[in-house]
Backbone as CSV, one residue per row, in Angstrom:
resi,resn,N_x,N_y,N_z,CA_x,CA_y,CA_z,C_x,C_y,C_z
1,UNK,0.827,-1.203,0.000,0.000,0.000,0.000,0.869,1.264,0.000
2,UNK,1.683,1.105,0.572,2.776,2.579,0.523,3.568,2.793,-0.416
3,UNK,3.647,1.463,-1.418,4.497,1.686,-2.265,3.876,2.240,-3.154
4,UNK,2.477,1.861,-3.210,1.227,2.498,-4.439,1.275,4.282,-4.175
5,UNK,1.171,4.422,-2.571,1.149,5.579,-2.461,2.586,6.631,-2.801
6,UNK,3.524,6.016,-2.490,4.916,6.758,-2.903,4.948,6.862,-4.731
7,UNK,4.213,6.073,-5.022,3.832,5.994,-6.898,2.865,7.532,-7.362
8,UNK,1.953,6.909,-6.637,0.728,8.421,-6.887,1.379,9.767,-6.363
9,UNK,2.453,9.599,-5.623,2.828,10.746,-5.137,3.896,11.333,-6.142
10,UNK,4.401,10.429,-6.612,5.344,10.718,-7.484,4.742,11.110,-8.987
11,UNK,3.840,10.889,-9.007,3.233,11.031,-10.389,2.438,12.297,-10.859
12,UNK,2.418,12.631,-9.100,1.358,13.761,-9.289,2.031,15.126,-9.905
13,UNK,3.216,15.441,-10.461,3.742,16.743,-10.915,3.011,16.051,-12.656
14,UNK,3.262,15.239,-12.690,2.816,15.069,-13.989,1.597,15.147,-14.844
15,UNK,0.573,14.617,-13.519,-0.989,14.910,-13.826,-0.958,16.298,-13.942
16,UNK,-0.468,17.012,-12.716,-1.502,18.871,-12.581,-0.401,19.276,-13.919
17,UNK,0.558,18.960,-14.648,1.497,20.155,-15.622,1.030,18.949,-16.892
18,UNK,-0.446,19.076,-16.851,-0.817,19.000,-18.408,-0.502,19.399,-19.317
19,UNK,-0.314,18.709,-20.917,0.005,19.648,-21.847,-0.664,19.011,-23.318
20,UNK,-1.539,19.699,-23.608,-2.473,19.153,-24.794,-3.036,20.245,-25.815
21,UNK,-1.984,20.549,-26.505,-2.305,21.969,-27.033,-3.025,21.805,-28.701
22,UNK,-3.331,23.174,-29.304,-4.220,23.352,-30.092,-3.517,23.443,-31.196
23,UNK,-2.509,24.360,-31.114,-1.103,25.053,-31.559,-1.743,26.092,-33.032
24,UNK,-3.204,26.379,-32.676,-3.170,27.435,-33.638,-4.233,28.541,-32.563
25,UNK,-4.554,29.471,-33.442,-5.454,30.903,-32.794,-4.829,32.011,-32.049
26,UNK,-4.756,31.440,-30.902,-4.445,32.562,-29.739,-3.676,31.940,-28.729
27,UNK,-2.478,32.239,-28.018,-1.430,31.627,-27.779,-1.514,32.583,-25.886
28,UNK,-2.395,32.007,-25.303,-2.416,33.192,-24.152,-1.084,32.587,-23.035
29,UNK,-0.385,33.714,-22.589,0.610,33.676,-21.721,0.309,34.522,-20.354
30,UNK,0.689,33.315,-19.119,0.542,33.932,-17.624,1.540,34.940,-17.724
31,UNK,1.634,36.124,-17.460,2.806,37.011,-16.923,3.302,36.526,-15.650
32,UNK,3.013,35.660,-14.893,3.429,35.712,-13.294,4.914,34.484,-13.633
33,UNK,5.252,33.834,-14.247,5.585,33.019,-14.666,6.742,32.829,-14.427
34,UNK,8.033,32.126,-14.694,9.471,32.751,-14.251,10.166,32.466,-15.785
35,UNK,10.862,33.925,-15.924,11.781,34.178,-17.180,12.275,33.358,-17.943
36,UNK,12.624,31.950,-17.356,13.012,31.267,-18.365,12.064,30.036,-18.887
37,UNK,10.886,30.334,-18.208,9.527,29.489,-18.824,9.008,30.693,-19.411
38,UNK,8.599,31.784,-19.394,8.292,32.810,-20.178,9.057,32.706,-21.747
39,UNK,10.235,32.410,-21.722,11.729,32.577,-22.853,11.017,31.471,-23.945
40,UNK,10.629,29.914,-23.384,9.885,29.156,-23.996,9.216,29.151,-24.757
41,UNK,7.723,30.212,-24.222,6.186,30.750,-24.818,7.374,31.535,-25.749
42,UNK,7.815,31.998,-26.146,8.374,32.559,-27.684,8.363,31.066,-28.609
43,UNK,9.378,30.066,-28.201,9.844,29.283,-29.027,7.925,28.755,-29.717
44,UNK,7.574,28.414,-28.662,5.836,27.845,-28.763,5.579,28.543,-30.190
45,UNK,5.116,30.145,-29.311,4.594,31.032,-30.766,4.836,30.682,-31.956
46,UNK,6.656,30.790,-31.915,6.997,30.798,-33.521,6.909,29.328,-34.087
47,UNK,6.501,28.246,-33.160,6.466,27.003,-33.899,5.117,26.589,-34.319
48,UNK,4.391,27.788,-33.792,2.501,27.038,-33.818,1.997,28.067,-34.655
49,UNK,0.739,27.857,-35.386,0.017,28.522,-36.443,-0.799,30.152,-35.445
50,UNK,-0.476,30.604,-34.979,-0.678,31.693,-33.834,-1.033,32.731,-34.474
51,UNK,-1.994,33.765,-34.197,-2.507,35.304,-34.876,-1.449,35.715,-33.604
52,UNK,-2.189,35.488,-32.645,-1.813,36.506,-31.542,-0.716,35.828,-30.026
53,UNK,0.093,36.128,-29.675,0.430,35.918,-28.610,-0.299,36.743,-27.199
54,UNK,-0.981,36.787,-26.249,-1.513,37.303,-25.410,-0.950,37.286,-24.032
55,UNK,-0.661,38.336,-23.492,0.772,38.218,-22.424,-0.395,38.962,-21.370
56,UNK,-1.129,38.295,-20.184,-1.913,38.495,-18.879,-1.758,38.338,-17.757
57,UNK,-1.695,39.101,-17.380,-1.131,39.607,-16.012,-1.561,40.618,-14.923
58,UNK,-0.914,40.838,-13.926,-1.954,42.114,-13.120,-0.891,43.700,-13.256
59,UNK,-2.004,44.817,-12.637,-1.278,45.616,-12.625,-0.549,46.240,-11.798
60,UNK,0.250,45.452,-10.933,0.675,45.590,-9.881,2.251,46.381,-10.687
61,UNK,2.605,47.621,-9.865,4.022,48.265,-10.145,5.171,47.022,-9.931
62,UNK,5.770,46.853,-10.865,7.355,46.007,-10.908,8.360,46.800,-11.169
63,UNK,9.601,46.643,-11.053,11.048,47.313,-11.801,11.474,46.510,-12.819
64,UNK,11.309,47.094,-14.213,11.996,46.316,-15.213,13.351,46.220,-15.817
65,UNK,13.379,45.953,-16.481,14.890,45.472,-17.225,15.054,47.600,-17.310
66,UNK,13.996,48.276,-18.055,14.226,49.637,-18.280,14.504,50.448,-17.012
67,UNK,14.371,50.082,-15.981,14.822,50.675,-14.858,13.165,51.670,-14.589
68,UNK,12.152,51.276,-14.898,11.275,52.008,-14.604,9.769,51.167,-14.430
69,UNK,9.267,51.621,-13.461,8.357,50.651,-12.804,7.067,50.528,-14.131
70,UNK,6.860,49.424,-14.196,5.667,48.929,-15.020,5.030,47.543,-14.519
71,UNK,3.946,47.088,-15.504,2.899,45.806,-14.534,3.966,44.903,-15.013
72,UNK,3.450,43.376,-14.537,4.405,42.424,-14.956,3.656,42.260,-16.040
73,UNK,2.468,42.632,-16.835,2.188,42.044,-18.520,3.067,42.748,-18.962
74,UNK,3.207,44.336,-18.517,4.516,45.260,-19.687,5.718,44.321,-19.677
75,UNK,6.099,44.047,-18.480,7.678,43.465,-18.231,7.902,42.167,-18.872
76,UNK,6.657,41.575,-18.833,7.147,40.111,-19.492,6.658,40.122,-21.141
77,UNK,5.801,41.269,-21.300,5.869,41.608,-23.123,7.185,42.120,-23.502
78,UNK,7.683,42.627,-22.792,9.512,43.605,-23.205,10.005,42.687,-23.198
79,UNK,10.411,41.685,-22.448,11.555,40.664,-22.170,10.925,39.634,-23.733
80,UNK,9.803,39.109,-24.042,9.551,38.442,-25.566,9.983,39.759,-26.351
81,UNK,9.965,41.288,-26.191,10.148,41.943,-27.577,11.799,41.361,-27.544
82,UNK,12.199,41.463,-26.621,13.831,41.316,-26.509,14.351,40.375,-26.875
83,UNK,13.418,38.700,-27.285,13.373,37.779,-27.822,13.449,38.000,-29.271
84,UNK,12.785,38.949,-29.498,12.462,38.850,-31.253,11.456,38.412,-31.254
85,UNK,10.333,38.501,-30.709,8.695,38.967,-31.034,8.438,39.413,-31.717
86,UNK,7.396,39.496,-32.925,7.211,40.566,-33.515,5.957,41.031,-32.544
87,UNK,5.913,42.688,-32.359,5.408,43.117,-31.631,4.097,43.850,-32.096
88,UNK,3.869,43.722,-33.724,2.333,43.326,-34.335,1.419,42.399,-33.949
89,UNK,1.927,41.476,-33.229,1.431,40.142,-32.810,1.340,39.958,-31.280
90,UNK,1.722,40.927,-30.679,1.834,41.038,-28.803,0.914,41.615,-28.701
91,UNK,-0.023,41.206,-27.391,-0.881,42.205,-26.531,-0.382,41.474,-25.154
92,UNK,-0.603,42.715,-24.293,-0.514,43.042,-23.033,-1.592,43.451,-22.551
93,UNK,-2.317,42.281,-21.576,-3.555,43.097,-21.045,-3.287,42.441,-19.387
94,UNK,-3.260,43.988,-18.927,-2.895,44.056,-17.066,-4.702,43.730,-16.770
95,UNK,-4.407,43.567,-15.256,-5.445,43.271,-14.551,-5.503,43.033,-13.301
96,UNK,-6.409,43.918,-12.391,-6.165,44.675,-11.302,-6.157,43.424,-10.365
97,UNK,-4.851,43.854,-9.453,-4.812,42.559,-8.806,-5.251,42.320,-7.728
98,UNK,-5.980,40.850,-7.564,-6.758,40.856,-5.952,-6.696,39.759,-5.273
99,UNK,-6.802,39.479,-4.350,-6.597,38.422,-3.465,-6.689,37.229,-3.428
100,UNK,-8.184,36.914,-4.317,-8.145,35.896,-4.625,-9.104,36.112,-6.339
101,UNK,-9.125,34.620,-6.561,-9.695,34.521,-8.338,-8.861,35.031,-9.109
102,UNK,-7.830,35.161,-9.214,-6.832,35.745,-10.089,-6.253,35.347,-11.107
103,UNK,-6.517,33.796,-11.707,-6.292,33.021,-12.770,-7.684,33.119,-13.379
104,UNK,-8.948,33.174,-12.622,-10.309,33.101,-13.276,-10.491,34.835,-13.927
105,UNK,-10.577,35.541,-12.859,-10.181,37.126,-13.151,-9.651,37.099,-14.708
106,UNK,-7.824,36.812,-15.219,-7.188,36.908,-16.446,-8.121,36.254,-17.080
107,UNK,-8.620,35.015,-17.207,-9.292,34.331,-17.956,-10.677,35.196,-18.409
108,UNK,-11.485,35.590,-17.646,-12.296,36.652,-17.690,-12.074,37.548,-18.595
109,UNK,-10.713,38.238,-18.156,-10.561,39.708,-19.435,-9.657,39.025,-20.412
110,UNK,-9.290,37.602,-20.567,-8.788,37.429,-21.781,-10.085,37.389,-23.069
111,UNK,-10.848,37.070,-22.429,-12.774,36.629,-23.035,-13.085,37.509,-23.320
112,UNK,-13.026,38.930,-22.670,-13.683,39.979,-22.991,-12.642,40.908,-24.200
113,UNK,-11.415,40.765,-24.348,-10.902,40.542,-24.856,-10.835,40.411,-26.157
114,UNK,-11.435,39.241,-26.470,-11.230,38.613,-27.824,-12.704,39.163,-28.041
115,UNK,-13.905,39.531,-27.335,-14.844,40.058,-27.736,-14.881,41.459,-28.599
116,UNK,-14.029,42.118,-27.627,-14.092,43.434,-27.597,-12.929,43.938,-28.881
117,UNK,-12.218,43.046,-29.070,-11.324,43.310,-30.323,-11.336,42.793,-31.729
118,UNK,-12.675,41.983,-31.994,-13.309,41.353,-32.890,-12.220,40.707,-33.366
119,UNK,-11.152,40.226,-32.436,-10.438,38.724,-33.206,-11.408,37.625,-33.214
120,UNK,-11.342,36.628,-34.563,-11.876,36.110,-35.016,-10.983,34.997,-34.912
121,UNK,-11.055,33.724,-34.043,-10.052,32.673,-33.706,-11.134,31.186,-33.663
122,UNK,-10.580,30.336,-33.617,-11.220,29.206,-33.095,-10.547,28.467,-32.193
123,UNK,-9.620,28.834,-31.746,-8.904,28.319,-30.396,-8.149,29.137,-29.890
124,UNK,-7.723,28.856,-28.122,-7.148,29.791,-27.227,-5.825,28.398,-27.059
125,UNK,-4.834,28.087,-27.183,-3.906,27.695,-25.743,-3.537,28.442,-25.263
126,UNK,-3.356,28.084,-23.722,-2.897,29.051,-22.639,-1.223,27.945,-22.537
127,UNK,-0.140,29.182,-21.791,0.488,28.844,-21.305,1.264,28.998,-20.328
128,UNK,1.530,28.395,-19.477,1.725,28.356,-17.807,3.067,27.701,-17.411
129,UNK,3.166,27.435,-16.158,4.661,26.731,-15.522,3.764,25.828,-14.592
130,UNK,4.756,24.673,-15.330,4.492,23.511,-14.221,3.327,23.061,-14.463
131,UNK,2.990,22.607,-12.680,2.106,22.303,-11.968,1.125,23.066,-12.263
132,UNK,0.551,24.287,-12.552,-0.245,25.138,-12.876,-1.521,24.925,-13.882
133,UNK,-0.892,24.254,-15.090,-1.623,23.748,-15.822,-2.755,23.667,-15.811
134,UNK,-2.920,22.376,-14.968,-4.557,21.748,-14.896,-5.513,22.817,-14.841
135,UNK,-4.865,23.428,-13.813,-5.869,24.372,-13.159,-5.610,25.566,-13.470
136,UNK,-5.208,26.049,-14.313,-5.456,27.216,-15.679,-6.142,26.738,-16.829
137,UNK,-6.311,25.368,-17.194,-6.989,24.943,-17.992,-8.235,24.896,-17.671
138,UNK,-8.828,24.464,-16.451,-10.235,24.046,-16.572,-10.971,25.885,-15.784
139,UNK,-10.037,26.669,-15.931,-10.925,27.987,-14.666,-10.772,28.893,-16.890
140,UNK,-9.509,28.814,-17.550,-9.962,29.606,-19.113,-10.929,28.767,-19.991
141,UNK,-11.051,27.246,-20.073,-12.409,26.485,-20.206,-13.657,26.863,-20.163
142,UNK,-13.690,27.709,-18.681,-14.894,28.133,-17.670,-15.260,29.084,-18.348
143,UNK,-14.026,29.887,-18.338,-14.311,31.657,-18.720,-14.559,31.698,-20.274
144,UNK,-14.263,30.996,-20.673,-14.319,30.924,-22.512,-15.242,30.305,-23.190
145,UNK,-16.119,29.350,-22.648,-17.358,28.971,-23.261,-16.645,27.654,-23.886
146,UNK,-17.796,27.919,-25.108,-18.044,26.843,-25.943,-17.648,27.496,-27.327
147,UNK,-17.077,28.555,-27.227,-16.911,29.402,-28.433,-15.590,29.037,-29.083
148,UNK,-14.805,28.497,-28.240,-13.189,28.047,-28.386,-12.925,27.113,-28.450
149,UNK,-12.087,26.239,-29.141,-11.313,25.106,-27.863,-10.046,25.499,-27.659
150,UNK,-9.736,25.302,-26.649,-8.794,25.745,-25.303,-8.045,24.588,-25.151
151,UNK,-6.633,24.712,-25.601,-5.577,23.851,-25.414,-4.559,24.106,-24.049
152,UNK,-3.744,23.680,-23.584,-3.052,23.693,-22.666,-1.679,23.415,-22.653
153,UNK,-0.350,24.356,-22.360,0.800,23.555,-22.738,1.177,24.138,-21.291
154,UNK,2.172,23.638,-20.579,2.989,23.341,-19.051,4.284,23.932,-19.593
155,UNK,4.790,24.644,-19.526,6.048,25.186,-19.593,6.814,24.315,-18.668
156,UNK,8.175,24.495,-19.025,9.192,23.869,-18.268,9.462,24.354,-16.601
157,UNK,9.713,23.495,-15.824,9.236,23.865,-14.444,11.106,24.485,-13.972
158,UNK,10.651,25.337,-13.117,12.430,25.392,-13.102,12.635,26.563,-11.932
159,UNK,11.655,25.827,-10.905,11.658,26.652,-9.435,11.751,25.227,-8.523
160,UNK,11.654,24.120,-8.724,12.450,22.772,-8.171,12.685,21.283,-9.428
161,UNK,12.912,20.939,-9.144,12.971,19.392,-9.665,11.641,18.675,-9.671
162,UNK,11.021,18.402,-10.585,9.887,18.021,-10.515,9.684,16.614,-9.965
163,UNK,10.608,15.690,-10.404,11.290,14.660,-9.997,11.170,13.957,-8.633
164,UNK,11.714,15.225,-7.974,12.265,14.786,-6.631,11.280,15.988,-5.840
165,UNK,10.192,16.316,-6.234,9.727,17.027,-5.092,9.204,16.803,-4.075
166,UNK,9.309,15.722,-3.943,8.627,15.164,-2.244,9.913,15.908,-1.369
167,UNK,11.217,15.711,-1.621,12.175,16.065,-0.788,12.758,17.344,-1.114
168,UNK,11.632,18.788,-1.937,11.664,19.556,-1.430,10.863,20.562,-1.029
169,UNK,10.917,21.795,-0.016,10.392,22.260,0.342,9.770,23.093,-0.514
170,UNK,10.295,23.733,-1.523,9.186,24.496,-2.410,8.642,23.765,-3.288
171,UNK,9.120,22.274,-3.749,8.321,21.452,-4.243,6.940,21.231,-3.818
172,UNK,7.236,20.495,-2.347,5.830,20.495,-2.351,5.038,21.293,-1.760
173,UNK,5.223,22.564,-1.253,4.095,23.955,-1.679,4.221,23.669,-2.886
174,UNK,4.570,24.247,-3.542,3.987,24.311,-5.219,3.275,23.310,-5.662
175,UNK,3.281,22.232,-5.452,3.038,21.224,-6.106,1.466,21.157,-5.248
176,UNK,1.147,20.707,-4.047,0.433,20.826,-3.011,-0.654,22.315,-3.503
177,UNK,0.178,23.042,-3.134,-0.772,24.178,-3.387,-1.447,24.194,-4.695
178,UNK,-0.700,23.756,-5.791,-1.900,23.918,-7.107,-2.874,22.466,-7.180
179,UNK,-2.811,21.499,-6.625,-3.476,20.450,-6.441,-4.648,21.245,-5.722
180,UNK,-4.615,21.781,-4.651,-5.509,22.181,-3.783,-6.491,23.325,-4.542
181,UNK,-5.720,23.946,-5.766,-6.829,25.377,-6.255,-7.045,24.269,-7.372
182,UNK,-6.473,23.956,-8.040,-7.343,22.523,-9.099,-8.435,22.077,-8.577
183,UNK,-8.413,21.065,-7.396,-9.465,20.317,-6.626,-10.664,21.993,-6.492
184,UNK,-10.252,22.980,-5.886,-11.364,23.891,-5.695,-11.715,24.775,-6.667
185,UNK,-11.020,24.384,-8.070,-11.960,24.371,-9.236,-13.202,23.878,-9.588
186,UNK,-12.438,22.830,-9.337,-13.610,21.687,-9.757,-14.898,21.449,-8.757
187,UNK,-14.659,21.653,-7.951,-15.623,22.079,-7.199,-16.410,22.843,-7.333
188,UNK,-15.684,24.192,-7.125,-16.917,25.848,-7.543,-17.119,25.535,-9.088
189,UNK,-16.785,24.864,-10.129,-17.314,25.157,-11.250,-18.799,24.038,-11.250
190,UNK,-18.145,22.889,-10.843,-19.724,22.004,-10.815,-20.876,22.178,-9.982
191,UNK,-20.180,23.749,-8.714,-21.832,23.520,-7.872,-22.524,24.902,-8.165
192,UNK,-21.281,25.573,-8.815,-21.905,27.098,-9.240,-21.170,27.660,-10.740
193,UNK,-21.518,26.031,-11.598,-20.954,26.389,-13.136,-21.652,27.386,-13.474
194,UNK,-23.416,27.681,-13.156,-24.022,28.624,-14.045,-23.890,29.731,-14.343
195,UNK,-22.903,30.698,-13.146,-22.496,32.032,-12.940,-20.714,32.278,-13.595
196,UNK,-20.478,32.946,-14.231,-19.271,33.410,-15.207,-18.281,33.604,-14.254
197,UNK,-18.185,34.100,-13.016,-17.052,34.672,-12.250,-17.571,33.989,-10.615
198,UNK,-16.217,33.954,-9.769,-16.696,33.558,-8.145,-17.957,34.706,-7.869
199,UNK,-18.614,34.143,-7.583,-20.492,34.964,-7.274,-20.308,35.283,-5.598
200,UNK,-21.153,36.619,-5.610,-20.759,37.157,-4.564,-21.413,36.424,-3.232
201,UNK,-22.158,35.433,-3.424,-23.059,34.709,-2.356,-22.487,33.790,-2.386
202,UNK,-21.160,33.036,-2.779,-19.904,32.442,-1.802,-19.337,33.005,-0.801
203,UNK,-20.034,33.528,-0.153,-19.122,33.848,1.424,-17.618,33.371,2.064
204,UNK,-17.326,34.358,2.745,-16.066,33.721,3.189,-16.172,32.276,4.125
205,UNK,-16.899,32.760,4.968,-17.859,31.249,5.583,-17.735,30.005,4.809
206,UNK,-18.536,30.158,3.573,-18.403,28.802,3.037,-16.824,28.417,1.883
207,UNK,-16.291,29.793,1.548,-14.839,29.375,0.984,-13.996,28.959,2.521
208,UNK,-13.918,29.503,3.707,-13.389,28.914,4.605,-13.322,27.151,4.642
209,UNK,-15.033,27.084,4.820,-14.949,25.583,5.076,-14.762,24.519,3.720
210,UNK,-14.610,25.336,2.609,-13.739,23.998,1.205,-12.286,24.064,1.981
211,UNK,-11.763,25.558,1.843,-10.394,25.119,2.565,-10.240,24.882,3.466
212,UNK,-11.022,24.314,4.729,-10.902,23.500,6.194,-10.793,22.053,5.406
213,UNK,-11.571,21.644,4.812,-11.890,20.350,3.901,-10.599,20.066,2.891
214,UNK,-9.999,21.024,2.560,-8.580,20.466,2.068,-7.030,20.789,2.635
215,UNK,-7.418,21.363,3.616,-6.009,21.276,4.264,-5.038,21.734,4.207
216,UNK,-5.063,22.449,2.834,-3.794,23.192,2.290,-3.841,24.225,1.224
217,UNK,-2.815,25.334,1.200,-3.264,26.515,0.915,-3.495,26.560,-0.560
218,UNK,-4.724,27.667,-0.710,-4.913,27.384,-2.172,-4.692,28.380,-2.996
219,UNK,-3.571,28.626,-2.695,-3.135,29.913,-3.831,-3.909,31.289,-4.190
220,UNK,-4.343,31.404,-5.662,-4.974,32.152,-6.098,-6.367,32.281,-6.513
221,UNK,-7.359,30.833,-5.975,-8.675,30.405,-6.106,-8.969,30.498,-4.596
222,UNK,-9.305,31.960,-4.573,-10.160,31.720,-2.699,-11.455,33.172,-3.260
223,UNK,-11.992,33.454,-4.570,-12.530,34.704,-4.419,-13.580,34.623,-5.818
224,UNK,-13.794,36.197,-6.274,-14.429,36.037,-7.182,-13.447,37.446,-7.765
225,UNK,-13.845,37.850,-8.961,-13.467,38.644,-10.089,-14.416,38.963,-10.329
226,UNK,-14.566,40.552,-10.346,-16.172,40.938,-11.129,-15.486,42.706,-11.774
227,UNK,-14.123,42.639,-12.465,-14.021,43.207,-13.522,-14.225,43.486,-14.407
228,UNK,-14.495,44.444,-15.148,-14.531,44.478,-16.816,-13.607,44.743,-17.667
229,UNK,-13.462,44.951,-18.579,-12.712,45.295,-19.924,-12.888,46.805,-20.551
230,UNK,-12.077,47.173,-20.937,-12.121,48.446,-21.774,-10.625,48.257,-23.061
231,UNK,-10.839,48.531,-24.680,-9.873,48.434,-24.565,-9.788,49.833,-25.781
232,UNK,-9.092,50.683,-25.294,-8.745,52.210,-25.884,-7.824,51.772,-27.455
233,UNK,-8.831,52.658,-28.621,-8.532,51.999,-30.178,-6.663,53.245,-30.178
234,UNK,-6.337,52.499,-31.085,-5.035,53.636,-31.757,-5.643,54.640,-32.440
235,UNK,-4.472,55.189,-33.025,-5.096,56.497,-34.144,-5.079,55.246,-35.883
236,UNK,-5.054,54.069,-35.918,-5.042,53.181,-36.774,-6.455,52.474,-36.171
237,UNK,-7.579,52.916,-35.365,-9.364,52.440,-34.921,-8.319,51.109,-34.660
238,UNK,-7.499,50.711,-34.412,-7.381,49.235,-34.453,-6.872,48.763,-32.594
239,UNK,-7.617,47.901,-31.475,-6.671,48.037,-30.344,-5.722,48.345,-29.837
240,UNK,-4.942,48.994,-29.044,-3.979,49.067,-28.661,-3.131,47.573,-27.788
241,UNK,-2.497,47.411,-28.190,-1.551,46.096,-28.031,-1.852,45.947,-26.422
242,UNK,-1.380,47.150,-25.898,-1.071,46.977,-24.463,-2.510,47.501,-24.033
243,UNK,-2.987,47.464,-22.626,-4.612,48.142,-22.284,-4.255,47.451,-20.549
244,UNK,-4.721,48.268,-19.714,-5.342,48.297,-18.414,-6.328,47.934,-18.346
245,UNK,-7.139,46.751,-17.460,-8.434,46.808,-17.181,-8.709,47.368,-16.236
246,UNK,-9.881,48.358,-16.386,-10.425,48.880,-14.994,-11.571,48.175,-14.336
């Protein structure tokens, strides 16, 4: 029995860093990500049939490579221009950052998004680090309908050994912790699929007691998102690459 369990335990970086991609449409990228899984989502782009690369993130002040504070979507769109992006093909859309719902939130204004800019696509992959996967897949699923299909690729993990993360400490937080906002995906989407964003009559009360019921911290799924979109045209009527949501 323990050996089954030292198996499932070992296996589990592999389940949550899904990767089943579309490799054409819209190529959406986490900004939170780390630089050299970010460096990747370039190679992706230029190997897949892609309109758009989509770089989402919040707008929280960072220090960039320019020495001047911007969100991490600006910072991690500069670091792909610095790749050799073509930057006809980049958008940057920030998004105000909050405590919790913050993968459902991006997913949200990536939707509104593709509404509001009359791209015309038939698929989204998203792409993420790691463990993350699963559960960026099934919360942009949520947010995106039936209008898409929504592929998934796992960037290369490279904040522990995926391997060996039982024996380490940021292994298994990381690993642990996105198991735990996966599992409370799947949850809030099957008992309150009908509503688009965390609904405000989830109380803290009852998000308390899912996470009494799992034991361990759940990252960035403890809330709801009830943002919108705006996105300001050029002097070309055509979007502006980069946009703030308010």
């Amino acid at each position: 029995m323990s050996v089954v369990l030292i198996i499932g335990a070992m296996s589990l970086p592999g389940f949550l860093a899904v990767t089943d991609p579309v490799r054409e449409g819209v190529l959406v990228v986490e900004a939170w990500i780390p630089e050299r899984t970010l460096a990747d989502s370039a190679n992706v782009f230029n190997s897949g049939h892609y309109r758009y690369l989509v770089i989402v993130g919040s707008t929280t002040q960072r220090n960039g490579e320019s020495k001047r504070a911007t969100t991490d979507a600006d910072l991690a769109a500069s670091r792909l221009e610095n790749l050799g992006l073509d930057t006809k093909k980049l958008v940057a859309i920030s998004v105000p950052d909050k405590s919790f719902g913050r993968t459902l939130g991006r997913a949200m204004a990536v939707r509104r998004w593709l509404d509001s800019s009359g791209t015309s696509v038939c698929c989204v992959d998203i792409f993420t680090a790691g463990v993350h996967a699963r559960k960026s897949r099934i919360l942009f699923r949520h947010a995106l309908g039936d209008r898409y299909r929504v592929g998934i690729i796992a960037g290369p993990e490279v904040r522990y050994d995926p391997r060996f993360w039982l024996v380490s400490k940021r292994g298994v937080w990381i690993v642990l912790r996105n198991l735990a906002g996966y599992l409370y995906s799947k949850l809030w989407i099957l008992f309150k699929g009908n509503t688009e964003m965390y609904p405000a009559e989830l109380t803290r009360d009852k998000r308390s007691s899912i996470v009494s019921l799992l034991h361990i911290g759940l990252g960035d799924h403890r809330g709801y998102f009830d943002r919108g979109v705006g996105l300001t045209p050029d002097s070309t009527g055509r979007p502006n690459r980069s946009c703030a949501l308010s």
